[in-house]
N, C-alpha and C positions, 0 to 999 in steps of 0.2 A: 190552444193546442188542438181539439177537438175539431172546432174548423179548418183548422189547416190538414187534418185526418179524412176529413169529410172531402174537404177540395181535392185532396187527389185521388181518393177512390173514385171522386165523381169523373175527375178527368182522366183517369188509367178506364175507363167505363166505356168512355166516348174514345178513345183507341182500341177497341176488342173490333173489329171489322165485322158487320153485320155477314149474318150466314145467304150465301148470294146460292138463288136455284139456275139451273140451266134454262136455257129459254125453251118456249112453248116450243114442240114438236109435232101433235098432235095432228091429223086431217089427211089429204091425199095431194101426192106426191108424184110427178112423174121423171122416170130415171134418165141419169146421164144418156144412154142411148139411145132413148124415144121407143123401149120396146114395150116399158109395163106402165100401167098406173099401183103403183103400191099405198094402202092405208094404213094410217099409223094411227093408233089408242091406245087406249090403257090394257092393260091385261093382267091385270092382279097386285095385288100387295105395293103397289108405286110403281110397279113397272110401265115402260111402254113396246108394244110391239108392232111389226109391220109384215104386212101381206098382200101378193100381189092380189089385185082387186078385177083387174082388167089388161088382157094383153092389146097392146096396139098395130096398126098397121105394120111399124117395122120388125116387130116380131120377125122369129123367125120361123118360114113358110110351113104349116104340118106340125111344128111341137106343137105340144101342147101337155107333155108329161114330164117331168122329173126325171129324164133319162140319162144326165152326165152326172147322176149322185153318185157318190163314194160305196154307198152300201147297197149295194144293188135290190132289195127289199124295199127300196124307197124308190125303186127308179120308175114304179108303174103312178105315182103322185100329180093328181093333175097341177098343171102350173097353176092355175087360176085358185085363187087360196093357199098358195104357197108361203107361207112363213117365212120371210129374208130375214128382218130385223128382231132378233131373240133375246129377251129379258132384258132392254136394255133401263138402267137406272140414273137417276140424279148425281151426276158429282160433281154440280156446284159448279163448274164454269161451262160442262159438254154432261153428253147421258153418253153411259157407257154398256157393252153389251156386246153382244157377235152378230155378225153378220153372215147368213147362207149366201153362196154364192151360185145359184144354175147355169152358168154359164159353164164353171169348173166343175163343180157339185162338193166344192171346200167351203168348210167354216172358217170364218176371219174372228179376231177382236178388233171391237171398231168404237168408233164413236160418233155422237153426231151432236151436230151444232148447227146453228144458224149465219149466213152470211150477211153483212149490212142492210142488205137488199131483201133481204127473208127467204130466199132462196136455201134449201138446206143442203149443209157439208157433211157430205158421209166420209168419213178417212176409217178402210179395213186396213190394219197388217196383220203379217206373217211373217213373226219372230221381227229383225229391222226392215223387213220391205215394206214400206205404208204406201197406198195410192188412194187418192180422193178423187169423190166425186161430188158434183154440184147436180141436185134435183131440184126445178122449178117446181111452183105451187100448183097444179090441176085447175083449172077454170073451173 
């Protein structure tokens, strides 16, 4: 009896599904549009965050501040260090978190993840409108 007690805690054991992290996101990243280089680290307590590091050529000509924010106390903000991706956290299949957007100057919930290819998927929505983008890894 004992063994047979033993046998299936051992095998109910081996069906509990190990606890899965989201994949590495960490490093520099350049955006769907070819405008920023954004880095991505850690920033406290497990989280990770992202900021823009470097505007590029297609930038747009002369920004260079925070001028389509919502709160207009933010809109003097240089872009360069600008904050997009906000506390975002581990949930096991995607890291999850908000996303600033300067193009609008709105905050999204987003999440991100990895594509086959390591290419990282940002998906923001707003309430059910979700749109994704795909950022290649920075040379």
């Amino acid at each position: 009896m004992r063994r047979l007690v033993s046998a299936i805690a051992l095998s109910s054991v081996a069906l509990v599904p190990a606890a899965q992290a989201a994949q590495p996101v960490a490093g520099r990243w350049i955006t769907q549009n070819k405008k920023a280089m954004i880095q991505i680290e850690p920033c406290g307590h497990g989280m990770m965050c992202g900021r823009i590091i470097k505007l590029l050529p297609a930038a747009d000509y002369g920004k260079t501040v925070d001028e389509r924010n919502n709160d207009p106390k933010q809109r003097h903000r240089p872009l360069v260090g600008l904050p997009l991706l906000l506390n975002f956290t581990d949930g096991g299949e995607k890291w999850h978190g908000n996303l600033y957007d300067p193009q609008s100057g709105d905050t999204y919930t987003a999440t991100l993840d990895r594509y086959p290819d390591g290419a990282l998927k940002i998906r923001g929505c707003f309430f059910i409108i979700c749109k994704t983008q795909r950022w290649p890894k920075a040379d």
